[in-house]
C-alpha positions, 0 to 999 in steps of 0.5 A: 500500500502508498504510504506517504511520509511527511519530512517537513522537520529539521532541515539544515539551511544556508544562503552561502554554499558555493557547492552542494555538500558530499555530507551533512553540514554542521554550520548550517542553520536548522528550519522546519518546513514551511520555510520562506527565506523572504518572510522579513525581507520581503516585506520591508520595502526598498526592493532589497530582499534576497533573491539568489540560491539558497539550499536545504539539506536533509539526511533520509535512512532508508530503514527508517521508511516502510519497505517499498518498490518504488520512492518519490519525493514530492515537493509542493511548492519551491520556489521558483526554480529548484534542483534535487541532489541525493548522494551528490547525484543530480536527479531532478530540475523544475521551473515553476515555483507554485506547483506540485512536482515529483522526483523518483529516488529509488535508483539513486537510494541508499542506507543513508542518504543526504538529500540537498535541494537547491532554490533559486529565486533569482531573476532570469527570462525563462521562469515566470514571474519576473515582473510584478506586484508582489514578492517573490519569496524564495524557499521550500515553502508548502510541504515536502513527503516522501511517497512510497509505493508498490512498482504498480502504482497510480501514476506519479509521474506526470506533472504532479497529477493524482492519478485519476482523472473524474469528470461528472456528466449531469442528465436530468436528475442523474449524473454520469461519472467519467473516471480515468485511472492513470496506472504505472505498470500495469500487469494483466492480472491487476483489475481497479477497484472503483468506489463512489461515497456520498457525504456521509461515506455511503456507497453510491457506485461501485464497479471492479474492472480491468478497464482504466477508463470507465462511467460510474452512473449516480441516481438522483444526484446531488449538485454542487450548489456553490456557497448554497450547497457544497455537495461534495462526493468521494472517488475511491480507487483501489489497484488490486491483484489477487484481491490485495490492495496495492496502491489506493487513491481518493478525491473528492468532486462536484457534480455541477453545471455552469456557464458563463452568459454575455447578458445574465451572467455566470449561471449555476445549474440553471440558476443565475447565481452572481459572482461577487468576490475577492481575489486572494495572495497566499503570503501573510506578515512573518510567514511570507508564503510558508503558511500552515493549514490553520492560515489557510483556514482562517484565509476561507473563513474570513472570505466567507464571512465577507459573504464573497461567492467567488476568490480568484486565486491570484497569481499563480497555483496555491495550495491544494489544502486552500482548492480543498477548502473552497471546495467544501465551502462553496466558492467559485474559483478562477485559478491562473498561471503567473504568465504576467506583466512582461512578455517574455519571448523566451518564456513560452515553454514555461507558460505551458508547463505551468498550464499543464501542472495547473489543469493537471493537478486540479482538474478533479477541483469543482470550485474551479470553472475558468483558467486565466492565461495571463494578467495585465500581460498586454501591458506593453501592446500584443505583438504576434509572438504574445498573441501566438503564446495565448493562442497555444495556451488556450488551446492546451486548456480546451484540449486538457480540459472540454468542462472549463473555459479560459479567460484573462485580466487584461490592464486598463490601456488595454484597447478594447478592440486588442485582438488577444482579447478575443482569444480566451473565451470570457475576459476580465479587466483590472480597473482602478477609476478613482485609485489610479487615475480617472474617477470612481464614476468610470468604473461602470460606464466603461463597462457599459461601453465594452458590453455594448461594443462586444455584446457576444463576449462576457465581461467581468472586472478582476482587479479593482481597489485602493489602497488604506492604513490607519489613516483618518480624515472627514474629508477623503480624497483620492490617494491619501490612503485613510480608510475613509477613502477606501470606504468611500471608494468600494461603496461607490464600485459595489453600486456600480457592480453589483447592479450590473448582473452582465457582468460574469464576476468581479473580484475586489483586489484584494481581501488580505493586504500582501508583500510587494517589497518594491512598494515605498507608499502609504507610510509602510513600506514593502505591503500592498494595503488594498486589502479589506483585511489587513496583513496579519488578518488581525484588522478588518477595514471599514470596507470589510463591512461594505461588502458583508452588508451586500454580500452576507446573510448573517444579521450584523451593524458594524459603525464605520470610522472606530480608529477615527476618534478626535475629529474637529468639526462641529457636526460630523458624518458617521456611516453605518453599514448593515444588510438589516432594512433599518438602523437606529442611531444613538448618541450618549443614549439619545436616539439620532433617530431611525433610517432606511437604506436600500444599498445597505449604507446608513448615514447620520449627522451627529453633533460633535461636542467633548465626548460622545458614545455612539450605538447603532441598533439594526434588529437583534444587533448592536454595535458601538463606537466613540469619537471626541471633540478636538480643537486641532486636527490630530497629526497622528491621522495624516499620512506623512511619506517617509523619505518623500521629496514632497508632500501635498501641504508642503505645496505652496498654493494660489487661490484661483491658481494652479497647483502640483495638488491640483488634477491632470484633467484641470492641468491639460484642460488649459493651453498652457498646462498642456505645454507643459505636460507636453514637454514632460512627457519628453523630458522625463518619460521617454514619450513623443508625439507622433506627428503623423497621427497626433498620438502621444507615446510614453512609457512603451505604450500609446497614450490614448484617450482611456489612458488620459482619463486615468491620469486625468484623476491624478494630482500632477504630485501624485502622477509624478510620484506613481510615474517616477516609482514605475519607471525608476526616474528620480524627479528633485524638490528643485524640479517639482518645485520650479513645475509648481511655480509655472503651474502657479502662473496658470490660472485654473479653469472654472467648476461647472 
């Protein structure tokens, strides 16, 4: 029988071996696995952590395992390209730092044995990622087994799969169970024991077989039903020969059907079903990527306490611990390869390997419904070599895989006539109207205009956001990072969406705050803060409670603004947010009176003066909060940018003038203020204007006119921050300086 042997515990450690080492070294650090080298550095900001080789070294006695024919190591995640050396023999190599892969150690095993295996996150041109926002942390990160098995065994060798393949058919009330065995050396007197067990481990089918390929009927099936009903059945094999077991393995799956409608929406067993979510990194504060099963179900209970239907699992392969969660709990998954930001020529043979380990490893996953080729990766423009990668991509998706379909995240630049957007069968685009640019009133209209222009191709919104510390203001703008704004911010997005049901997904980017370490911004740096929960999941932000009160059937009332205690006005604005039909406010006991709100956002004014209990009360539910009357604004509130050359208020300004704190779209909207930009895009960005056409070129792409609303949304301060930490381009106090000189000659437009 397979017996699997988890050997996570107490491995020697170094990032400063030249060589791998013929015995066990004794001035090597010890670590338990999971294990990430990057958990501290990777999430410090300034771009500085460790990206190199590093190795692990473990000593294996062979009689310490069950005898066996046949034993592999199993490695489930080491990231991003690793080597498996056993007795100094080189056995294996992989590429690909977020998936399952095995390596056969039988041949090279010996009484003891020193097995190393060197990690390698460094940068190159053939492994993805190598451009994006997040850390890519190095290490042995998920869990490492030793699998041992008889010479006849289900099939370990291919791409990390688990050896049966289970693809429901449902007819009517009844479904049909394709299942496919996949077995290493097979004799002719071996038949597969096929089992089918119900929830509860009743048998549904069984059938005792020679074949590997076979349909097990379930009567009266039980559907997959998402967060609903998560119905979930088990598929036992068992290899036989003269009726003792030698090899057995099971996986749960879902009997389900869906499709994805460029009008309704995603459609579940014939029921509209929305799908309103979040997308989700693997990593958390002091762990990096190295999480432990408790992480993962914290992760899935939070998500589903926010009430999501749908997590894209961003952006790469996770855990197969968290696909069996979501799994059980109900959520629809969009699961992807990290095929992102940059194109690499010489990359391609990865994309598809990573694809192959992908759908091979979680084709049995119901969770699953679409596989994404690649995100934002048209960044830059398709040329034919992009379009030509995508193409064999989705090719090898639909012949791996007729149940699912493909789709991709493509960036905002991107045109919506870009022919690598008709490539996947449904699309997505990340957005951030009123973060990045443009205003939050963009948002909907522009999908309006895209489902107008492609009425026959589905379209959702995979990335939206802004970014919230623990700052604070009554008065909330765009790019000051107080929780308000982000408040203010998803309020307005999940009105937009959320009413929109052609819309086949959206997915809030992101749910946890998450390691970026190029990151300086926001007052701390090396994090994304655009999460709803912080990163060490220990604070949930005020928008946390926007989307539970849309999205949650559990009765709550949560008051916004609980960190926002010393405020200066007179009367200040409070929010409540609750998916209960009325909310009744009190202020030190004294009813603030009674309101209804249909898009579960209740807003009261409430009188400032010294110290006021707040009570809010929807049905059964109470929950309170406290502010304070101060006579000065308290600086503690107010992002202050370390290392910043400048800050908004450090800005001298003109009444009636123009500013470094006013926005693009005023700036460009007045003859001179367009000179002016002009003649920077030139001077700093690398851009031109093509004399030809009038088109201006900056940063490797088109400035078209969707790129122009966006930047139209920034302060010129803030663009030229953002631009400059993009680009690696240095911009001095003197030269913003002498901009906001010009700009304060320039008188500006008048409101309408």
């Amino acid at each position: 029988m397979r017996n699997i042997i988890n050997i996570n515990r107490k491995w020697a450690f170094t990032k400063q071996a030249s060589k791998i080492p013929a015995a066990m070294p004794k001035d090597w650090n010890f670590v338990n696995l999971p294990h990430s080298w990057n958990a501290i550095d990777g999430q410090d900001g300034d771009n500085d952590y460790f990206r190199g080789t590093a190795y692990y070294a473990k000593v294996i006695n062979k009689m310490d395992l069950p005898e066996s024919d046949l034993y592999y190591l199993e490695l489930k995640g080491a990231n991003s390209s690793a080597d498996v050396y056993l007795n100094g023999k080189k056995l294996a190599h992989h590429d690909g730092g977020y998936s399952t892969w095995r390596v056969n150690l039988t041949d090279a095993l010996e009484s003891v044995n020193l097995l190393v295996v060197a990690v390698d996150n460094s940068a190159n041109e053939t492994v993805y990622p190598q451009m994006a926002d997040f850390t890519f942390y190095g290490g042995l990160y998920r869990d490492v087994n030793l699998i041992c098995v008889n010479n006849s065994h289900f099939d370990l060798d291919y791409y990390g799969a688990p050896g049966i393949k289970i693809t429901p058919e449902i007819d009517g009330k009844n479904a049909h169970v394709e299942i496919e065995a996949f077995v290493t050396n097979s004799k002719i007197n071996q038949e597969i024991r096929y089992t089918i067990l119900s929830a509860c481990c009743e048998e549904v089918a069984k059938l005792e077989t020679n074949d590997t390929k076979v349909t097990l009927d379930i009567k009266d099936v039980h559907l997959w039903h998402g967060r609903k009903d998560p119905y979930l059945y088990t598929l036992k094999a068992e290899l036989l020969e003269d009726g003792e077991v030698l090899d057995c393995v099971t996986s749960a799956f879902g009997c389900r059907t869906f499709k994805i409608d460029p009008e309704n929406g995603f459609i579940l067993n014939g029921e509209e079903y929305p799908l309103r979510g979040v997308s989700r990194h693997q990593d958390r504060w002091g762990f990096g990527n190295a999480l432990l099963p408790e992480h993962h179900e914290e992760d899935i209970d939070l998500i589903c306490e926010v009430g999501a239907t749908t997590i894209r699992l961003a952006h790469y392969q996770h855990d197969q611990y968290f696909y069996d969660l979501c799994d059980k709990k109900g959520l629809v998954i969009w699961a992807e390869i990290p095929y992102i930001s940059k194109h690499m020529p010489t990359g391609r043979e990865n994309t598809i390997s990573q694809m192959k380990e992908l759908i091979s490893q979680n084709y049995n996953h119901p969770s699953i419904v679409v596989w994404g080729l690649s995100n934002e990766i048209g960044i830059g423009g398709s040329d034919e070599d992009l379009l030509e990668n995508h193409r064999i991509l989705n090719d090898l998706c639909h012949e791996m895989d007729k149940t699912r379909l493909t789709t991709i995240a493509a960036v905002s630049m991107c045109k919506i006539d870009d022919p690598y957007l008709q490539i996947p069968d449904v699309v997505s685009y990340n957005h951030y109207f009123g973060w990045y640019g443009g205003e939050t009133a963009m948002n909907g209209p522009w999908f309006d205009n895209f489902h107008k222009t492609h009425l026959d191709i589905p379209i959702g919104c995979s990335e939206y956001g802004c970014e919230a510390l623990d700052w604070h203001t009554s008065n909330p703008v765009q790019g000051d990072y107080t929780e308000e704004y982000q408040a203010y911010y998803h309020e307005e997005l999940i009105k937009q969406f959320f009413t929109r049901k052609y819309m086949w997904a959206t997915h809030v980017w992101n749910m946890f705050d998450f390691g970026a370490d190029a990151r300086n911004e926001g007052g701390e740096n090396g994090q994304n803060h655009k999460g709803l929960v912080t990163f060490d999941r220990k604070y949930k932000k005020d928008s946390f409670y926007a989307y539970k009160a849309w999205l949650s059937d559990e009765p709550f009332v949560h008051i916004a603004g609980k960190r926002y205690i010393d405020r200066v006005e007179d009367v200040t604005k409070v929010t409540v947010y609750s998916n209960l039909p009325e909310v009744e406010l009190f202020a030190n006991g004294v009813s603030l009176g009674k309101k209804a709100a249909d898009d579960h956002f209740f807003y009261f004014e409430v009188k400032n003066g010294g110290e006021t209990k707040l009570t809010a009360v929807a049905g059964d539910c109470k929950d309170e909060s406290f502010i304070r009357k101060v006579d000065t604004f308290n600086e503690k509130y107010r992002l202050v940018e370390k290392g910043a050359i400048l800050n908004w208020f450090d800005i001298e300004t003109r009444d009636g003038y123009l500013s470094l704190n006013d926005k693009m779209s005023d700036v460009i909207s007045t003859v001179q203020g367009k000179l002016i930009f002009m003649g920077l895009v030139g001077k700093f960005m690398g851009g031109s204007k093509d004399n030809k056409d009038g088109k201006i070129k900056a940063g490797g792409f088109e400035v078209g006119p969707e790129m122009m609303s966006m930047m139209g949304g920034f302060t010129v301060l803030r663009l030229f921050t953002l631009v400059g930490g993009m680009m690696d381009i240095k911009f001095t106090k003197e030269e913003l300086l002498d901009l906001n000189k010009k700009l304060n000659k320039i008188k500006a437009p008048k409101k309408k």
